[in-house]
N, CA, C and O of each residue as an XYZ file, in Angstrom:
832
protein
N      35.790    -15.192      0.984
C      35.240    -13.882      0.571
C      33.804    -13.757      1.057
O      32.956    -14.595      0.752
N      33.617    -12.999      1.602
C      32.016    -12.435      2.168
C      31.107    -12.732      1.549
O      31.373    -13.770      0.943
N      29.981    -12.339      1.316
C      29.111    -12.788      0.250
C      28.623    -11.124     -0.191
O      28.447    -10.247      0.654
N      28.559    -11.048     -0.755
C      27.470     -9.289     -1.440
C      26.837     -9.710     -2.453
O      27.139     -9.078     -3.465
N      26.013    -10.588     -2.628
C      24.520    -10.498     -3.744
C      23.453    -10.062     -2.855
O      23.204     -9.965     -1.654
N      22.879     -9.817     -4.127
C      21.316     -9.457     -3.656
C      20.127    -10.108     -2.696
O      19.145     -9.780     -2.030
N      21.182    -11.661     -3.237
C      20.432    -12.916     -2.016
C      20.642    -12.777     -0.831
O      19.689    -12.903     -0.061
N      22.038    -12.455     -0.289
C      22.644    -12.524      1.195
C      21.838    -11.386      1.869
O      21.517    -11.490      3.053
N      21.472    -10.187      1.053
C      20.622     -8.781      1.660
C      19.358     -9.140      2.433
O      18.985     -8.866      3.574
N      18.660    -10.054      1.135
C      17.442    -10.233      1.414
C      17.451    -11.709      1.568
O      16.624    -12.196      0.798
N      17.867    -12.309      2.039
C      18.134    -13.552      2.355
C      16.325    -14.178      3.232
O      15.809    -15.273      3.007
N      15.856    -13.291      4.003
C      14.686    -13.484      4.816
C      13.685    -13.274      4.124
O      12.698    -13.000      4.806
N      13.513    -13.289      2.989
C      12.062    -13.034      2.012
C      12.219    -14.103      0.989
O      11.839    -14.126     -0.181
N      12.840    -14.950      1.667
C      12.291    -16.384      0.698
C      10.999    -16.704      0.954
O      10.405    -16.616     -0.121
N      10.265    -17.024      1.803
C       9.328    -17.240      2.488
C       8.183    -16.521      1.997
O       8.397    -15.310      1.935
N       6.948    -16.907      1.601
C       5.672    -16.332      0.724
C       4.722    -15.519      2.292
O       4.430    -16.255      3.235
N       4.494    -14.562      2.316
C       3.802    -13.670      3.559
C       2.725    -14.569      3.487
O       2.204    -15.263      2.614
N       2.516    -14.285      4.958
C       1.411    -15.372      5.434
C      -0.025    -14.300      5.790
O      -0.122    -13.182      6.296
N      -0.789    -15.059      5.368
C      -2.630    -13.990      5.363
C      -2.581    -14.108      7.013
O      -1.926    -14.840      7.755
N      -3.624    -13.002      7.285
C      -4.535    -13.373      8.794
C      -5.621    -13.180      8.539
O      -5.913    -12.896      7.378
N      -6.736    -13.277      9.666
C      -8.002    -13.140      9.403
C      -8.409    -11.998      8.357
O      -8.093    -10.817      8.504
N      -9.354    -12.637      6.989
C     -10.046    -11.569      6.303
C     -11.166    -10.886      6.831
O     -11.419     -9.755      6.415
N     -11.937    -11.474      7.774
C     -12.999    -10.530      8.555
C     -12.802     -9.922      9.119
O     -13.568     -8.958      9.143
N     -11.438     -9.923     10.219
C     -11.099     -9.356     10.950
C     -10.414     -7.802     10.359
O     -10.412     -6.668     10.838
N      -9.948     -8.297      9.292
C      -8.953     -7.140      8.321
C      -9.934     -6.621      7.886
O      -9.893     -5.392      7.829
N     -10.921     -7.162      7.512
C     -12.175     -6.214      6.668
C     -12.544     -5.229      7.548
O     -12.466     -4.015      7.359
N     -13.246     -6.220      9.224
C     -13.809     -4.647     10.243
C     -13.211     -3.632     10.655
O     -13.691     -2.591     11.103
N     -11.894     -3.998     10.472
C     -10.464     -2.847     10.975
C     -10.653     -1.508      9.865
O     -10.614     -0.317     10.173
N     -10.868     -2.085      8.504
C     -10.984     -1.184      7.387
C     -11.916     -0.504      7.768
O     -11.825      0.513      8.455
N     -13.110     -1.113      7.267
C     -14.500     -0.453      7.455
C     -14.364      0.845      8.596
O     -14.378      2.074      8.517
N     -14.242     -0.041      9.556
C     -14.159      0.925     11.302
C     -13.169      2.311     10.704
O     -13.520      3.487     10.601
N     -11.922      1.721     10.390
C     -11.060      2.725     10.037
C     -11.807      4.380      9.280
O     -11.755      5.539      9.692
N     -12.445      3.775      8.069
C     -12.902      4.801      7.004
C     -13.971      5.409      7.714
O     -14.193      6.595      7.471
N     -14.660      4.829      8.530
C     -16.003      5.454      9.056
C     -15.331      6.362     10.074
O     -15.680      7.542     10.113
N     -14.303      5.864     10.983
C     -13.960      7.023     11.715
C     -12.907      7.854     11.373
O     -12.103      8.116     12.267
N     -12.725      8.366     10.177
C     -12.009      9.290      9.410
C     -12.886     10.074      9.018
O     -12.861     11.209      9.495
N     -14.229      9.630      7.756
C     -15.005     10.081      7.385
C     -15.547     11.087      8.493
O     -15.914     12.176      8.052
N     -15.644     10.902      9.763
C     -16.466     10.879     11.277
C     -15.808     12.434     11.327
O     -16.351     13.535     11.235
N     -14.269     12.002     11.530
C     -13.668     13.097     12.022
C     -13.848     14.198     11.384
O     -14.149     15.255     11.938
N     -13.645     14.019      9.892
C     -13.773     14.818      8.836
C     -14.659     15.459      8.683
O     -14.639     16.405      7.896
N     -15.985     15.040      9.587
C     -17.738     16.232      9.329
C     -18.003     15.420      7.935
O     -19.078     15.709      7.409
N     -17.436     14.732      7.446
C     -18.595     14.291      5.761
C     -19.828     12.964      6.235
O     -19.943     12.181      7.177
N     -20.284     13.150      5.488
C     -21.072     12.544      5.060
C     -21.195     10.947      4.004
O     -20.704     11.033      2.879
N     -21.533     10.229      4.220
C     -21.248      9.317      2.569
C     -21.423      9.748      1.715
O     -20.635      9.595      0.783
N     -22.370     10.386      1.615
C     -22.967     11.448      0.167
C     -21.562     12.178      0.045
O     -21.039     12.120     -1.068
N     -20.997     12.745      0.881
C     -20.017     14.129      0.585
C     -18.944     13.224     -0.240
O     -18.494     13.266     -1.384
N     -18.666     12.001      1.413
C     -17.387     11.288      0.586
C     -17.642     10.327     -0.943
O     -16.870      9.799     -1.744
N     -18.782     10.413     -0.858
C     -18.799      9.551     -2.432
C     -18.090     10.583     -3.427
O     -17.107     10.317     -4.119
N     -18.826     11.923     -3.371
C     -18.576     12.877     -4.602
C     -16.988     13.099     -4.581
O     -16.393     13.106     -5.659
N     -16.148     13.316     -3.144
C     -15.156     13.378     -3.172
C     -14.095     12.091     -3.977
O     -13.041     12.161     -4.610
N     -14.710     11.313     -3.697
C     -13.510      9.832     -4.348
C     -14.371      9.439     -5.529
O     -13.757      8.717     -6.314
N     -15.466      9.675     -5.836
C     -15.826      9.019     -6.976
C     -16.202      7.374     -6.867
O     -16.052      6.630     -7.837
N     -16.618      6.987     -5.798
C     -16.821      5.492     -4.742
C     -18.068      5.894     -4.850
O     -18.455      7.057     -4.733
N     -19.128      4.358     -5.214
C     -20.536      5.071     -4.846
C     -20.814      5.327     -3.132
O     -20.035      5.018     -2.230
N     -21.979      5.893     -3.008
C     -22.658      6.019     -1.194
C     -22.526      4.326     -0.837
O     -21.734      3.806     -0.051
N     -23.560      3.666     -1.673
C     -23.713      2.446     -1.395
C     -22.691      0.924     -1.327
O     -23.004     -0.191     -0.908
N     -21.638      1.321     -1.804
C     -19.977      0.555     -1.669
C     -19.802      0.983     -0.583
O     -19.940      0.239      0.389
N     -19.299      2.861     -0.380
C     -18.932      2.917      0.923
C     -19.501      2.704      2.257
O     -18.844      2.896      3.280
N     -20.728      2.305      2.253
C     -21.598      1.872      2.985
C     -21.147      0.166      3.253
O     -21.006     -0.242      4.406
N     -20.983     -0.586      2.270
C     -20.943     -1.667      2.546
C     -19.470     -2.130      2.696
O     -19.082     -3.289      2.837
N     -18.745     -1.027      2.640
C     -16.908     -1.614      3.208
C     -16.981     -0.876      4.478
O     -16.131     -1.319      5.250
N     -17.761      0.208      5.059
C     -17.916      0.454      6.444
C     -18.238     -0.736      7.445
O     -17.613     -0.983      8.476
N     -19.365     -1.444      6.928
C     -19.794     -2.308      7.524
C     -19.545     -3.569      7.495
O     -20.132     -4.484      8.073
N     -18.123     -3.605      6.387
C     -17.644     -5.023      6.500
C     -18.055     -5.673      5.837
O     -17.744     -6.838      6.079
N     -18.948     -5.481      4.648
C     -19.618     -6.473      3.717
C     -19.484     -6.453      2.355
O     -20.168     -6.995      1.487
N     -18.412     -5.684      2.273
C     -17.346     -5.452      1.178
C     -15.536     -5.682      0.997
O     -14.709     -5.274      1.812
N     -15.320     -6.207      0.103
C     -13.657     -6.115      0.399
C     -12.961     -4.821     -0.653
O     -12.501     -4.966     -1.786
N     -13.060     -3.691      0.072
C     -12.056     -2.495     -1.510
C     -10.920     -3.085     -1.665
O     -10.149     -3.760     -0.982
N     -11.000     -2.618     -2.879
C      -9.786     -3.242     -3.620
C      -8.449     -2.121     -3.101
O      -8.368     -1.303     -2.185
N      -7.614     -2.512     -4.062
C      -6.348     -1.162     -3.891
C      -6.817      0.069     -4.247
O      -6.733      1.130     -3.629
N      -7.570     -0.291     -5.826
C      -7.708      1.302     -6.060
C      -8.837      2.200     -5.781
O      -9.062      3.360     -6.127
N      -9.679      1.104     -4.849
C     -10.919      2.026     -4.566
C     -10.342      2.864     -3.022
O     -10.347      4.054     -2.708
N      -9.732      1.245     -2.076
C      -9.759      2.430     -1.090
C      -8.213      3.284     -0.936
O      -7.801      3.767      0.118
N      -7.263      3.340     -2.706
C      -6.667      4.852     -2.818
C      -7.188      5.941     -2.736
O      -6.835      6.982     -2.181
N      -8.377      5.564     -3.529
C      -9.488      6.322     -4.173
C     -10.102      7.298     -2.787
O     -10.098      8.529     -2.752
N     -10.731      6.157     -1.446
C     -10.899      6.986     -0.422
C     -10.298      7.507      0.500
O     -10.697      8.339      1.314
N      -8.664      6.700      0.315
C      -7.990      7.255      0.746
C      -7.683      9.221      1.269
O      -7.660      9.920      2.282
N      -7.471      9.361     -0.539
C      -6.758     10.494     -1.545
C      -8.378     11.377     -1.014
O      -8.191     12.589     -0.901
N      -9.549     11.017     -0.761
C     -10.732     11.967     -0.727
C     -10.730     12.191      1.193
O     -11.210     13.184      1.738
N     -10.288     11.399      1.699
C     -10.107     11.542      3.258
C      -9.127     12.558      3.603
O      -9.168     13.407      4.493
N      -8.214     12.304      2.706
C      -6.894     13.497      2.936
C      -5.979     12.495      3.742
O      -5.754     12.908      4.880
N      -5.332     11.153      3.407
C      -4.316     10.640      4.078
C      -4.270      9.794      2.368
O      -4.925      9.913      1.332
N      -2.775      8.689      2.959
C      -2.614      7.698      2.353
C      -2.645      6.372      2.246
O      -3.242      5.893      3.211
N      -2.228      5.493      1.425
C      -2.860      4.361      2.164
C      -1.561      3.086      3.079
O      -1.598      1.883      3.337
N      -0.434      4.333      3.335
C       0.438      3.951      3.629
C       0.346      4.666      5.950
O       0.673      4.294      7.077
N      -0.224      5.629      5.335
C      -0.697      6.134      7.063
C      -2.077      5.489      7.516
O      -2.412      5.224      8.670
N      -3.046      5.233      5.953
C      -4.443      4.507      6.885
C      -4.010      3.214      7.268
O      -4.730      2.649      8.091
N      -2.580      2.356      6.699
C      -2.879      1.134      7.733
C      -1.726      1.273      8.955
O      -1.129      0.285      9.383
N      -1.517      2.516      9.410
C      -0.543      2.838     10.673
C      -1.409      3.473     11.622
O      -2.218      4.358     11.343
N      -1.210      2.996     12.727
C      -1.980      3.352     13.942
C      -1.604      4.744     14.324
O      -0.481      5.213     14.136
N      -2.895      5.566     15.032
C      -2.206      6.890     15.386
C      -1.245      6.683     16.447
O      -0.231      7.362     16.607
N      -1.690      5.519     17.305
C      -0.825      5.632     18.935
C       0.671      5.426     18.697
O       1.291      4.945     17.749
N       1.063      5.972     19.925
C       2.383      6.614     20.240
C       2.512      4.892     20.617
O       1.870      4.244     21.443
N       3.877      4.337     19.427
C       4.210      2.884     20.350
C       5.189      2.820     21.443
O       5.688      3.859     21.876
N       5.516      1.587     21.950
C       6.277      1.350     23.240
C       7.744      1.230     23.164
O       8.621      1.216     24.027
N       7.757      1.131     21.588
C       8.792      0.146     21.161
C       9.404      0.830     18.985
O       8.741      0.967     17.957
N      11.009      1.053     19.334
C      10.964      1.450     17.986
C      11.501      0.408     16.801
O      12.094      0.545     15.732
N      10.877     -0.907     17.709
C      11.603     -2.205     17.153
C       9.840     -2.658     16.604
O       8.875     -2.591     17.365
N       9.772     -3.051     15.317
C       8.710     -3.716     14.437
C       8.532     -4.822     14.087
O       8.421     -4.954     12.868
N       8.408     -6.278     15.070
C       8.840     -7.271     15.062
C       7.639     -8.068     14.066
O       6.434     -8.105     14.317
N       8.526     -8.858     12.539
C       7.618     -9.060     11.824
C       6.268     -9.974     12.161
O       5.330     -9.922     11.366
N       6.174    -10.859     13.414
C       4.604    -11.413     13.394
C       3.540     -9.870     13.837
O       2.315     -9.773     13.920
N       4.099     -9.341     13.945
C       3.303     -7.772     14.526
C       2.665     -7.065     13.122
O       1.608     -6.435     13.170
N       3.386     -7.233     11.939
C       3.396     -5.831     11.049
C       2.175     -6.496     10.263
O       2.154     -7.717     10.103
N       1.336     -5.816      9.860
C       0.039     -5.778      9.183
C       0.077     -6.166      7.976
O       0.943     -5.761      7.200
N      -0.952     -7.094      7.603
C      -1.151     -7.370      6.377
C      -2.357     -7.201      5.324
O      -3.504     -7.350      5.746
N      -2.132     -6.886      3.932
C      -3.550     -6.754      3.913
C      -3.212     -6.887      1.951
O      -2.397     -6.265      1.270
N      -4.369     -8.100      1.491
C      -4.459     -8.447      0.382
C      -5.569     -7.931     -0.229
O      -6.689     -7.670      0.211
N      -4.935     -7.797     -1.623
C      -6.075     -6.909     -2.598
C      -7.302     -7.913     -2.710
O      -6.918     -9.063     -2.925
N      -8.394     -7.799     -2.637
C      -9.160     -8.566     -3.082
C      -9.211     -9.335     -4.512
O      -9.270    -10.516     -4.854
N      -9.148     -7.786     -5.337
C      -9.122     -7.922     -6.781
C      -8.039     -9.232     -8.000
O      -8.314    -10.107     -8.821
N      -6.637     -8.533     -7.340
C      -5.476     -8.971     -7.835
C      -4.732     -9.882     -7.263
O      -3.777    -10.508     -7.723
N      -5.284     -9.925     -6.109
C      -3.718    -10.741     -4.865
C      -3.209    -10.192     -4.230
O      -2.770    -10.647     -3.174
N      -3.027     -8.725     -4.697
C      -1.788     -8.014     -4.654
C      -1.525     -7.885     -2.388
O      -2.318     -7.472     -1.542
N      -0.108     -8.448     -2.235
C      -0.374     -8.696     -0.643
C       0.585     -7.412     -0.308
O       1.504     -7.103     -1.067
N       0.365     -6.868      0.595
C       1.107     -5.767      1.171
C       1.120     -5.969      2.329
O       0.183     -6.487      2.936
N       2.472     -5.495      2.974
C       3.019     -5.632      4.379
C       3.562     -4.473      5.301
O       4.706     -4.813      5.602
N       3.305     -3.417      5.812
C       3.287     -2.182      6.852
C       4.471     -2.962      7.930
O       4.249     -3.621      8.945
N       5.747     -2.618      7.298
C       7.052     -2.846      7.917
C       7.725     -2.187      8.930
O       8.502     -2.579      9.800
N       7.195     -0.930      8.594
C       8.259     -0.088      9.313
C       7.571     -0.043     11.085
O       6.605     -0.752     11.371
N       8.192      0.820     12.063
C       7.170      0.860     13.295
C       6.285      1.919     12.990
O       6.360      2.855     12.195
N       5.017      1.384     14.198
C       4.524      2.245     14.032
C       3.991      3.126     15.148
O       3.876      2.714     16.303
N       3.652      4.422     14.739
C       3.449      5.005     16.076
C       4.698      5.910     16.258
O       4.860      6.451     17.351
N       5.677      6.127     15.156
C       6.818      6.591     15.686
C       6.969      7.910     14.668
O       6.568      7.901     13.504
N       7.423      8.701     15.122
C       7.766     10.693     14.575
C       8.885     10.495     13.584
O      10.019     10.964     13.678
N       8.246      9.481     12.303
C       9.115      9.593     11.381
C       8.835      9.847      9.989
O       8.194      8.863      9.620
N       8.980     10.693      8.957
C       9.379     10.640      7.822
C       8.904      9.616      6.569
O       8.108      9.808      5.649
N       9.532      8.727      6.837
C       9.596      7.396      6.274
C       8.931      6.125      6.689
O       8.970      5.674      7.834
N       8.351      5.613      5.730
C       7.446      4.156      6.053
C       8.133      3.513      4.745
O       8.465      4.089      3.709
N       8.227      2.423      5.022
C       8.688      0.982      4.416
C       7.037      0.133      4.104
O       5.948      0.063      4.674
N       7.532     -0.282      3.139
C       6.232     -1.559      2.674
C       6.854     -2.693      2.165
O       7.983     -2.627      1.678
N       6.324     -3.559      2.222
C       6.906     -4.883      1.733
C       5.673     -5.511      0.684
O       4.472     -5.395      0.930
N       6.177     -6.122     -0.401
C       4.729     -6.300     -1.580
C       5.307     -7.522     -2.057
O       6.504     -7.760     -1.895
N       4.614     -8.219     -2.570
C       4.296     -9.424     -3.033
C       2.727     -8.949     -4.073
O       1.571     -8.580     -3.865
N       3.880     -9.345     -5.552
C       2.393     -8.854     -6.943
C       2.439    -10.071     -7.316
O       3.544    -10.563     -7.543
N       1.211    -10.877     -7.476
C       1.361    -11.810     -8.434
C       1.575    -11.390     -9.438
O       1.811    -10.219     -9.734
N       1.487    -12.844    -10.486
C       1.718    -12.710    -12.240
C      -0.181    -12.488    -12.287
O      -1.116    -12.981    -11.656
N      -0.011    -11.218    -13.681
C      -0.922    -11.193    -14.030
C      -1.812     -9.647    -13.386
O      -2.740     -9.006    -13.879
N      -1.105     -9.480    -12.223
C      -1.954     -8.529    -11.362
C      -1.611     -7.078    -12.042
O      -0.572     -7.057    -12.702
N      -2.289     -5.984    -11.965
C      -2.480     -4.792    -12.732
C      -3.128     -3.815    -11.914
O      -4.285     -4.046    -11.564
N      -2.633     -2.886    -11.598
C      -3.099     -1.700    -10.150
C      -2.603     -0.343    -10.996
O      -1.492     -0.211    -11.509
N      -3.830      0.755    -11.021
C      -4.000      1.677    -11.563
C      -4.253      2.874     -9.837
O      -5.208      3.036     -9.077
N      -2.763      3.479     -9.894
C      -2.872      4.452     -9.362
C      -3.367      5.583     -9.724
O      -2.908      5.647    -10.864
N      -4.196      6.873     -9.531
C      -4.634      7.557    -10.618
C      -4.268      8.803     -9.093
O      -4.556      8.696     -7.900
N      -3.486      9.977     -9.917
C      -2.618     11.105     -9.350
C      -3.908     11.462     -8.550
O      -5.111     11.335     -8.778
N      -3.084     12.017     -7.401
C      -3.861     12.788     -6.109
C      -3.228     14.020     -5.534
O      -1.998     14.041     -5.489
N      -3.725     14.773     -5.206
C      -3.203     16.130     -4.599
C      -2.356     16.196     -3.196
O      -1.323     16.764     -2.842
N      -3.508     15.150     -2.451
C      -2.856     14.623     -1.189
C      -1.544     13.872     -1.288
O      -0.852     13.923     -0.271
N      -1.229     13.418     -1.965
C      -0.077     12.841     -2.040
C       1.507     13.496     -3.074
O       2.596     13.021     -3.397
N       0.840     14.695     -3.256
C       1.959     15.547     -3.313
C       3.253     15.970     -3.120
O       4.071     16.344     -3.960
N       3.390     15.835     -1.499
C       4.550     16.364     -0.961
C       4.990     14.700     -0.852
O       6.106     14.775     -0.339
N       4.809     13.791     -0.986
C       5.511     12.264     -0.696
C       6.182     11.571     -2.117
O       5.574     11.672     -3.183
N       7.271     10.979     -2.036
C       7.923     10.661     -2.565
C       8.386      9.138     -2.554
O       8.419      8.820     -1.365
N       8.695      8.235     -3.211
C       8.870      6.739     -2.925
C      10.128      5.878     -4.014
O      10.363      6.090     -5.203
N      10.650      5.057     -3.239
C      11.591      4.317     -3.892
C      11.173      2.615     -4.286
O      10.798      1.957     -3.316
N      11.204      2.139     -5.179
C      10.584      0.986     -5.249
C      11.970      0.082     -5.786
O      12.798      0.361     -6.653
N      11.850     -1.082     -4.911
C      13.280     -1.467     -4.887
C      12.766     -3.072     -5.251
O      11.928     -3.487     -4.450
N      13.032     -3.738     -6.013
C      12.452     -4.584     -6.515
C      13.647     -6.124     -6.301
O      14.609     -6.413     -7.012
N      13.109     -6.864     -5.065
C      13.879     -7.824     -4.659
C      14.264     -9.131     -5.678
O      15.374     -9.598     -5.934
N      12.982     -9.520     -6.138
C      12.715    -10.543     -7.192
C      11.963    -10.563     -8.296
O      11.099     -9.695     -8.178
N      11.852    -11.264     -9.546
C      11.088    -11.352    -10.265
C      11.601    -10.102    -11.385
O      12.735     -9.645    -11.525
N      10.389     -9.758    -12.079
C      10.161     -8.555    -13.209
C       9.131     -7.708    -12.749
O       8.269     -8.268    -12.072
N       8.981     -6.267    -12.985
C       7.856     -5.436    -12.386
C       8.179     -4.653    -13.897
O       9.263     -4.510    -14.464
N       6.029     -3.954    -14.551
C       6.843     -3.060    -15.322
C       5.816     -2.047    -14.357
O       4.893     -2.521    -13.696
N       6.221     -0.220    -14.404
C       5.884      0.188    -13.888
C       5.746      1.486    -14.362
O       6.755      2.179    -14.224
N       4.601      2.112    -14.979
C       4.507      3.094    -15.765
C       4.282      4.465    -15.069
O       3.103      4.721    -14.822
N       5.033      5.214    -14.779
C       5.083      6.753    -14.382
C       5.515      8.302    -15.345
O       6.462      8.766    -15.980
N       4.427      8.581    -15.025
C       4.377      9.945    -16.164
C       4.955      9.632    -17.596
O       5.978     10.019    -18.161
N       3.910      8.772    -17.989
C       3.860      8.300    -19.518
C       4.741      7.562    -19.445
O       4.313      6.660    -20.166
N       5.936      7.155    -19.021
C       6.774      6.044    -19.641
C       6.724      4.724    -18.955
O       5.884      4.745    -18.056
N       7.206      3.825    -19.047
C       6.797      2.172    -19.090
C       8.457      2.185    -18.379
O       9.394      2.830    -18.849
N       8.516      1.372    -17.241
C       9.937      0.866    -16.981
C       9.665     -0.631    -17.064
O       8.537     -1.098    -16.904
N      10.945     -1.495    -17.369
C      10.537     -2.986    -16.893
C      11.952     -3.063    -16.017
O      13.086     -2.832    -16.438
N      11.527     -3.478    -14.602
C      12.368     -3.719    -13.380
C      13.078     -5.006    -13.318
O      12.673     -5.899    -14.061
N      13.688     -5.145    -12.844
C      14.099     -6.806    -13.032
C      15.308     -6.329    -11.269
O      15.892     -5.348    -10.808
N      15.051     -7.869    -10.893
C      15.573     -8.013     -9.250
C      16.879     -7.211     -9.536
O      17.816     -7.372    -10.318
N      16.488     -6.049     -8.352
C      18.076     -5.435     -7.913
C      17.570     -3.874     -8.645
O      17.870     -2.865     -8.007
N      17.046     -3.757     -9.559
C      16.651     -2.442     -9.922
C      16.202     -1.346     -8.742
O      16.135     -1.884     -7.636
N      15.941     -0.192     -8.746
C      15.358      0.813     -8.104
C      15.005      2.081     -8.206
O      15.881      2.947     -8.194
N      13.289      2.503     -8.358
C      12.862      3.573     -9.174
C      12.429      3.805     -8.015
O      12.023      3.182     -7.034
N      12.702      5.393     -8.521
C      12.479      6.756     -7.609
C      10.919      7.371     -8.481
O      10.958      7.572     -9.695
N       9.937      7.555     -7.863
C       8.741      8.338     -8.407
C       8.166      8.938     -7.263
O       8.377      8.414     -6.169
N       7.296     10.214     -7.368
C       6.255     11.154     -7.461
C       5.026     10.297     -6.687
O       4.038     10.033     -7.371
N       5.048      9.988     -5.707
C       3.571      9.627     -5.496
C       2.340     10.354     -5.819
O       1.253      9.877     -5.497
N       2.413     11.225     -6.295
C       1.365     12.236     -6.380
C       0.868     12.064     -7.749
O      -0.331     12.198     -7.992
N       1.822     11.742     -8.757
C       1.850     11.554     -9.852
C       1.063     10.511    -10.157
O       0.264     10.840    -11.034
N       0.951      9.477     -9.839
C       0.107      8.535     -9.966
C       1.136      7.385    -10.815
O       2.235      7.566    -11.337
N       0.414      6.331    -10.727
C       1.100      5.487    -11.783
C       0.563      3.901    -11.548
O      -0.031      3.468    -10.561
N       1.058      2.995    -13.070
C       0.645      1.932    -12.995
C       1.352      0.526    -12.417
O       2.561      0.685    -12.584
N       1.162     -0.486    -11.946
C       1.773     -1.450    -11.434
C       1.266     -2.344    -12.313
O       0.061     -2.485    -12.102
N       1.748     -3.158    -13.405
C       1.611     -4.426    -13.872
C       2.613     -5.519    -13.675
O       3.520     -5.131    -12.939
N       2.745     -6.629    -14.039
C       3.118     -7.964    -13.712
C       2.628     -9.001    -14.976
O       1.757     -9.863    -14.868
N       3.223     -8.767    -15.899
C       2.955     -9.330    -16.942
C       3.381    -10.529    -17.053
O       3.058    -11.115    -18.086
N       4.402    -11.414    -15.835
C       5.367    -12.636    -16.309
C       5.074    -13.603    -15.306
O       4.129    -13.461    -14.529
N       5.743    -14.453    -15.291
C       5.275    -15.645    -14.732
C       5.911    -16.470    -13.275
O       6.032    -17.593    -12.785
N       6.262    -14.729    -12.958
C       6.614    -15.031    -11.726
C       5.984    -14.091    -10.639
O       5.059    -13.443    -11.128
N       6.187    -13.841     -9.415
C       5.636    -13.361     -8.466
C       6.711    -11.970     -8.434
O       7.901    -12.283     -8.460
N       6.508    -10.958     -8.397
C       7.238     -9.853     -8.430
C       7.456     -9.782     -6.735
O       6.511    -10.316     -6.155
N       8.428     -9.273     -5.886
C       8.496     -9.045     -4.546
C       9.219     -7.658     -4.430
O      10.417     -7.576     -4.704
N       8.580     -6.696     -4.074
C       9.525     -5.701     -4.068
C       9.309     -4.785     -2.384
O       8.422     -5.062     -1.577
N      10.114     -3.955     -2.242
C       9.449     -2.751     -1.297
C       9.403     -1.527     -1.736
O      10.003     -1.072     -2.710
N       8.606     -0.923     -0.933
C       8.467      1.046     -1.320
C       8.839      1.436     -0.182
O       8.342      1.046      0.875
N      10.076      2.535     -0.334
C      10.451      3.036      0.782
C       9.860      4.935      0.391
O      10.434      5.854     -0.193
N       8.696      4.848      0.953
C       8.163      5.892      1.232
C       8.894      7.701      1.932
O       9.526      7.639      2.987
N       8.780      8.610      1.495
C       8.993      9.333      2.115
C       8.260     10.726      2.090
O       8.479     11.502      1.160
N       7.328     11.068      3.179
C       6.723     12.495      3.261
C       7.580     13.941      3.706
O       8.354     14.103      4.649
N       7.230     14.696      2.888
C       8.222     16.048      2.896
C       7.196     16.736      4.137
O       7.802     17.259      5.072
N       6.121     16.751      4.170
C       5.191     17.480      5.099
C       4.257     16.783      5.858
O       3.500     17.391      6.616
């Protein structure tokens, strides 16, 4: 008989995601926000008032001498007018609609651990982006609702572990194999209350 568990699916995420350079990931950021901010005509002053980030943070994650956490650079995300699922996707048109995993980007919360992985390709006229996450135990991420993220929508499909995950007032607790549909716009919380490593993905989707 074949196999159909949840193991045989995901059979390739035994394996704990591997870091790359943090300086290197830091100047990519920095560079990133400054030339958004750039495009945008603001200012630090403008973009502080917009995200609620002081001048002087965003000053020092421009220049690399800061690490934002998740929810700060949501925070500048949501005030830039993108997400933080398009700021770590390149604008260029790729070569290739194959996303071969030593390629796909990584990038750890400072704060929490929390490791995230930019799966899908990129560069390509689609809809949909994939993420791959790894929460530790203990870790706690406060999405707080954005306008920009309105028209997008997400599935959170939870490979291993327990996730609880609070959207528009209510509390879910996930357990491997579950899958919640939410509102990105809506905002919401990510905790990890247990004593294991939660692994899940978000399969993203923009209406506009």
């Amino acid at each position: 008989m074949a196999p159909n568990t949840l193991d045989s699916i995901i059979g390739n995420y035994n394996s704990p995601i591997m870091d790359i350079s943090r300086d290197q990931l830091e100047a990519d950021i920095g560079e990133r926000i400054r030339l958004l901010r750039q495009q945008r005509g603001l200012t630090l002053d403008e973009l502080a008032i917009r995200s609620g980030v002081s001048r002087a943070m965003i000053s020092k994650v421009e220049r690399a001498e800061a690490s934002p956490t998740a929810q700060l650079l949501a925070r500048l995300c949501a005030a830039l007018g993108t997400t933080l699922s398009r700021f770590f996707a390149t604008d260029e048109p790729t070569a290739s609609p194959l996303s071969r995993r030593s390629d796909q980007r990584l990038w750890r919360d400072p704060d929490t651990g929390y490791l995230r992985r930019s799966v899908s390709p990129e560069g390509i006229e689609s809809p949909v982006d994939i993420v791959e996450v790894e929460f530790p135990p203990g870790a706690r991420i406060v999405f707080d609702p954005h306008q920009i993220d309105s028209g997008t929508t997400q599935h959170l499909w939870l490979f291993r572990g327990r996730l609880d995950v609070t959207h528009n007032r209510k509390t879910y607790m996930l357990e491997a194999g579950d899958c919640l549909f939410m509102a990105l716009g809506d905002g919401h919380i990510f905790h990890n209350p247990y004593n294991e490593t939660a692994h899940y993905s978000v399969i993203l989707h923009r209406s506009k």
